[in-house]
C-alpha positions in Angstrom: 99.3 66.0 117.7 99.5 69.5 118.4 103.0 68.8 119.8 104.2 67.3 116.3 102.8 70.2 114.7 105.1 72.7 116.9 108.0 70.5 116.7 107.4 70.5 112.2 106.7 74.0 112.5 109.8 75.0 114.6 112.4 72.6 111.9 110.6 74.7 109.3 111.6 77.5 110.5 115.0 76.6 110.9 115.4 75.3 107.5 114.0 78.6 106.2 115.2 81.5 108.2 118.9 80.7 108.1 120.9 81.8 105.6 121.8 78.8 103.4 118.9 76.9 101.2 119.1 73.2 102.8 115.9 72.5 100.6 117.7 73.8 97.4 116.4 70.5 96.0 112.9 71.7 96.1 113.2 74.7 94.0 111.3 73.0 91.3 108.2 73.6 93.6 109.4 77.0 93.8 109.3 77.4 90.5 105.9 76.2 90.5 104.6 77.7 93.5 105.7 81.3 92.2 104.0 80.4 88.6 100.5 79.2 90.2 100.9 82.6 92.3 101.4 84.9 89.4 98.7 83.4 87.9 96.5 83.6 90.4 97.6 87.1 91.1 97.0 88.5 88.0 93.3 87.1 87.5 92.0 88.0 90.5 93.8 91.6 89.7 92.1 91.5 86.2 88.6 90.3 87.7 88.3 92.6 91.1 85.5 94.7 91.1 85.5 98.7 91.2 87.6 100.6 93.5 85.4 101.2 96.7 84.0 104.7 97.6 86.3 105.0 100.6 90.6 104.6 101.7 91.4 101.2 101.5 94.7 100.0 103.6 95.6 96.9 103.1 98.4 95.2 106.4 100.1 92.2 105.3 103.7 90.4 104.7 105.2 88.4 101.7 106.9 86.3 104.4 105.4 83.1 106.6 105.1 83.4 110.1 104.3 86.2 112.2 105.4 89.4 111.8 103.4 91.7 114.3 100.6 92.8 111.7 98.0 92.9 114.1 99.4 95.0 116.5 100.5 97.2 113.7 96.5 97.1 112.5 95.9 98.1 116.0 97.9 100.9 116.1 96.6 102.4 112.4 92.9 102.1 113.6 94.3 104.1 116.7 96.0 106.8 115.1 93.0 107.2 112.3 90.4 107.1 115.0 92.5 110.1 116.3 92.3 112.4 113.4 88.9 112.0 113.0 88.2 108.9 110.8 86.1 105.8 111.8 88.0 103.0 110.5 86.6 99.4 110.1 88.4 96.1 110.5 88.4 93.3 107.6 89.5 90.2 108.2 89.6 86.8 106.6 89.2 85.0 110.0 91.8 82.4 110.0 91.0 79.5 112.1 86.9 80.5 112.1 84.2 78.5 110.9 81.1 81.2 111.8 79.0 79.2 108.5 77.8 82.2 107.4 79.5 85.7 106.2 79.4 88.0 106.4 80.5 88.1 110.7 80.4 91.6 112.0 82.8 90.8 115.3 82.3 92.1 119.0 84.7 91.7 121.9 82.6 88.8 123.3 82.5 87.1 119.8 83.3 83.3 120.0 86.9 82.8 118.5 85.7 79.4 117.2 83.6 81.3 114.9 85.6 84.7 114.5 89.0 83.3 114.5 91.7 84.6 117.2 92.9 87.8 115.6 89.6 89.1 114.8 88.7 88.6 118.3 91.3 90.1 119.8 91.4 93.5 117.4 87.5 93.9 118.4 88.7 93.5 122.3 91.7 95.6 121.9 90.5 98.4 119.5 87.0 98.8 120.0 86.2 99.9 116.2 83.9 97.5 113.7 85.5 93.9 112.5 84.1 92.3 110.0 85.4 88.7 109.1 84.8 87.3 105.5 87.0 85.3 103.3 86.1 86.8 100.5 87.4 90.8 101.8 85.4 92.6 98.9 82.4 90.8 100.5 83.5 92.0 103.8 84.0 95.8 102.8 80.7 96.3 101.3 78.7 94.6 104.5 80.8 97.5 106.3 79.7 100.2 103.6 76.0 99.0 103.3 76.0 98.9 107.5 77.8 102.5 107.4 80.2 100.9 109.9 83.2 103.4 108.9 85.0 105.5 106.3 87.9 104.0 105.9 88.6 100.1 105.9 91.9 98.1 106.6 92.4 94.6 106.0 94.5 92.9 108.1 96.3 90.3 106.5 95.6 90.6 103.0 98.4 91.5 101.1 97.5 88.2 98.5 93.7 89.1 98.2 94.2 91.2 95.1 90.3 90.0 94.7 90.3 93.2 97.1 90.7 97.2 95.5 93.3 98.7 97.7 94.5 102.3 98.0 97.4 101.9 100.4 99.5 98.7 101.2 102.1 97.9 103.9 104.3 95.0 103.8 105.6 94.0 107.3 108.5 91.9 108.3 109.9 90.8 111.4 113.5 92.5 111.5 115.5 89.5 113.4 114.4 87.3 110.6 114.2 89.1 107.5 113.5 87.7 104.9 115.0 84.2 105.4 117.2 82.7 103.2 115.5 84.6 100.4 114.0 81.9 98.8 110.0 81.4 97.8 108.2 78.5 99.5 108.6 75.9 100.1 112.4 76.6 99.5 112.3 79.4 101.8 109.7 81.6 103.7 108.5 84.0 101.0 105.2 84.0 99.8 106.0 86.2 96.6 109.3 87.6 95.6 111.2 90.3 96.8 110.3 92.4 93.9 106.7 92.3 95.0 107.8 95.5 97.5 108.2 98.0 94.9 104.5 98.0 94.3 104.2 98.4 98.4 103.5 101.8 100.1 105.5 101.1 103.6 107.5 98.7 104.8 107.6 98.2 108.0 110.2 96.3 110.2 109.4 94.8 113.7 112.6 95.5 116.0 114.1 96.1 118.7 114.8 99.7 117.4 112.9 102.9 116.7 114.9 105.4 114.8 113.1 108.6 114.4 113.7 108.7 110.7 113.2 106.2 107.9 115.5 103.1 107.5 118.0 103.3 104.1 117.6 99.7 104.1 116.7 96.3 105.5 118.0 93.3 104.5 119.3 94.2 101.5 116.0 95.5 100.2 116.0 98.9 99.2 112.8 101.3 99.4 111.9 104.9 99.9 109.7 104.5 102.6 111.3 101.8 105.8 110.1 102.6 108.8 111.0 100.7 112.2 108.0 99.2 114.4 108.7 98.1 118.2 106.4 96.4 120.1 106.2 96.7 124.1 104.6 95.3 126.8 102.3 97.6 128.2 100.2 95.5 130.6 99.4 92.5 132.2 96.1 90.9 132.1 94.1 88.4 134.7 92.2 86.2 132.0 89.3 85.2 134.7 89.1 88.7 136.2 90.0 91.2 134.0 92.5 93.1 136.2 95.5 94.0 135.5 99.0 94.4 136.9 101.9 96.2 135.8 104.6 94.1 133.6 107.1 94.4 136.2 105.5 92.2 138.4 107.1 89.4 136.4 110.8 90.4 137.1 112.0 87.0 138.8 108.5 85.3 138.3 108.5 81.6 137.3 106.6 81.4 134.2 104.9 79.1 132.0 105.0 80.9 128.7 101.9 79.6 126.4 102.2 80.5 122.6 100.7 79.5 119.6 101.9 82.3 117.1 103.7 82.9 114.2 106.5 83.4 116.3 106.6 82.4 119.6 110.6 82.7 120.2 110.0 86.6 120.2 107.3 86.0 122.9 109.5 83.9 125.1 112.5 86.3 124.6 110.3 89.2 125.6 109.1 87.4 129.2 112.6 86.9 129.8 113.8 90.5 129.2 111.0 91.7 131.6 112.6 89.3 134.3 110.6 86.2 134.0 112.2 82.6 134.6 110.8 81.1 131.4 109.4 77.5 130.3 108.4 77.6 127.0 105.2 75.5 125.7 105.0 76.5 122.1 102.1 75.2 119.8 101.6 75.8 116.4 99.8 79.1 115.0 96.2 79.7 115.6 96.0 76.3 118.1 93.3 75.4 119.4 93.9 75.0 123.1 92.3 72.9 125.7 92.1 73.0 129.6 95.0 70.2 129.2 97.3 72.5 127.5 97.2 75.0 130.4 98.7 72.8 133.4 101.3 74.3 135.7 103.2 73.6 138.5 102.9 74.7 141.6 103.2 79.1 142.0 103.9 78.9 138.5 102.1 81.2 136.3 100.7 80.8 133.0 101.4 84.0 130.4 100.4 83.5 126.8 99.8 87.0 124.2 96.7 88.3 124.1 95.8 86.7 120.5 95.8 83.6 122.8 94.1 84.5 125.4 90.9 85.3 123.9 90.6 81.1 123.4 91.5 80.4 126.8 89.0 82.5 128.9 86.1 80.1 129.0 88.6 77.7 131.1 91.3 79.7 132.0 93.2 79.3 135.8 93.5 81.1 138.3 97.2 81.4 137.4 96.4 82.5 133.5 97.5 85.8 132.3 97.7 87.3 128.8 100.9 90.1 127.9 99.1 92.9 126.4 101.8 94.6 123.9 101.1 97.8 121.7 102.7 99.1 118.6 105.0 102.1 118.6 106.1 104.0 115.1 108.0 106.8 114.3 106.2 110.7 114.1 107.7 110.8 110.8 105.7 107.9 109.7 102.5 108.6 111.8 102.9 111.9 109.8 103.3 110.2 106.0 100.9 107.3 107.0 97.9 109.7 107.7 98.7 112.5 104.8 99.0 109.3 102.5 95.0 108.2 103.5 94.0 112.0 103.2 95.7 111.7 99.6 93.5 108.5 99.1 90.0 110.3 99.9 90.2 113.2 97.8 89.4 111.6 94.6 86.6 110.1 96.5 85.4 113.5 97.9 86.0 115.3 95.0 
């Protein structure tokens, strides 16, 4: 099943991210999937409670698929935790069932009731995560609990039921935005237009210019900034140690991914060296001990969002590809004085 899933996701993908419409005959349904979203938008925007007593950051995308927000919610907590603000996690916890919310998430939190993500932001960042569908919910557990000052919702960009101070939009730059085109047409989940109300947009690439980008994809906006993600480690999912990522420079690798993306995954293994055989799955899989078979001195290498499923029965042979975000000064600079900005009617 799991291997239909992949195989519907990946013509998906095609049909969307290319730059003709081969589902032109849908746009009826786009029609009506952008009306219902409006509408919803609006009363949820109309009905959300009172701004909250602290910065709120919302990380998200008006795109499909992966885009690298998590890392990118990594690297925010980091560089607030560095000028002196404790920041707390929300999170809807896609792919969690924990039956009761709010979930305040640790590192050795079961992803079957956390979800993946949340998981692996507790594991990799060390600050609060709180998981709750309904994010309002969420931030005032983290307020009443005095978890932090300053909250960021990963993954919310459509919760308007949530007050937010700051948003960031983020879009994987070798995909763009598709073939422009709302679902189920193509990938977007609102229109292009919906970026003017956005704070940052940042694009996932292989490049980081120093200074803001003019443009990206023919979307103009006064504040682009370029994202890069790189390997930084190598993980041992039984053990814990690590090796450095050169150590899989002519290596024969099973690579195991069940993300938004996977393709970037296996294209980064095989810049770093690796002899690659891809096993894709659909995003937020559920694996099994099945799904982790190899051949012989053939090792397993999945992201870290997987790996935090695949401890409990991981092989001997099962590594996890830490990567971490890097940004532009300039926009380390204009991220942080944006957040001070935020907090001084709130201090005031």
């Amino acid at each position: 099943m799991s291997g239909v899933k992949s195989a519907l996701s990946s013509l998906v993908e095609r049909l969307w991210y290319g730059s003709k419409r081969p589902l032109f005959f849908l746009t009826p349904l786009s029609w009506l999937y952008r009306s219902i979203a409006e509408a919803r938008r609006r009363a949820a925007w109309e009905a959300r409670d009172a701004s909250l007593p602290v910065p709120v950051i919302v990380v998200g995308n008006i795109t499909a698929g992966g885009t690298g927000k998590s890392p990118l919610t990594a690297w925010l907590v980091s560089e607030l935790a560095s000028a002196g603000w404790r920041p707390v996690i929300l999170s809807r916890g896609y792919g969690g069932d924990a039956g009761q919310y709010p979930l305040e998430v640790t590192a050795d939190t079961s992803p079957v009731k956390a979800g993946d993500e949340p998981v692996m932001l507790a594991l990799s960042t060390g600050c609060p995560v709180v998981v709750d569908p309904r994010r309002r919910r969420a931030a005032d557990y983290a307020l009443e609990n005095n978890l932090g000052d300053v909250l960021i919702c990963d993954d919310g960009l459509q919760h308007y039921k949530l007050p937010r101070d700051l948003e960031l939009s983020v879009f994987d730059g070798q995909r763009g935005i598709g073939n422009g085109a709302l679902i189920p047409v193509g990938p977007l989940r609102e229109p292009v237009s919906r970026l003017a109300s956005v704070d940052f947009v940042i694009v996932n690439d292989k490049q980081l210019p120093e200074q803001a980008l003019e443009s990206f994809a023919g979307v103009d906006h006064p504040a682009i900034y370029s994202m890069v993600l790189e390997p930084t480690t190598l993980v041992h999912l039984k053990s814990g140690a690590s090796r450095a990522v050169g150590d899989l420079k002519g290596k024969t690798v099973k690579a195991v991914a069940g993300i938004g993306n996977p393709a970037r995954f296996f294209d980064t293994l095989r810049a770093l060296g690796a002899s690659v055989t891809e096993s894709a799955f659909p995003d937020h899989h559920r694996f099994r001990p099945e799904d982790l078979t190899t051949e012989t001195d053939e090792w397993i290498v999945m992201t870290a969002k997987d790996a935090v499923k695949c401890r409990e029965f991981a092989p001997e042979n099962a590594w996890s590809l830490v990567v971490e975000a890097r940004l532009p000064g300039p926009f380390r600079d204009a991220f942080l004085a944006r957040v001070r900005l935020c907090s001084e009617p709130i201090t005031s």
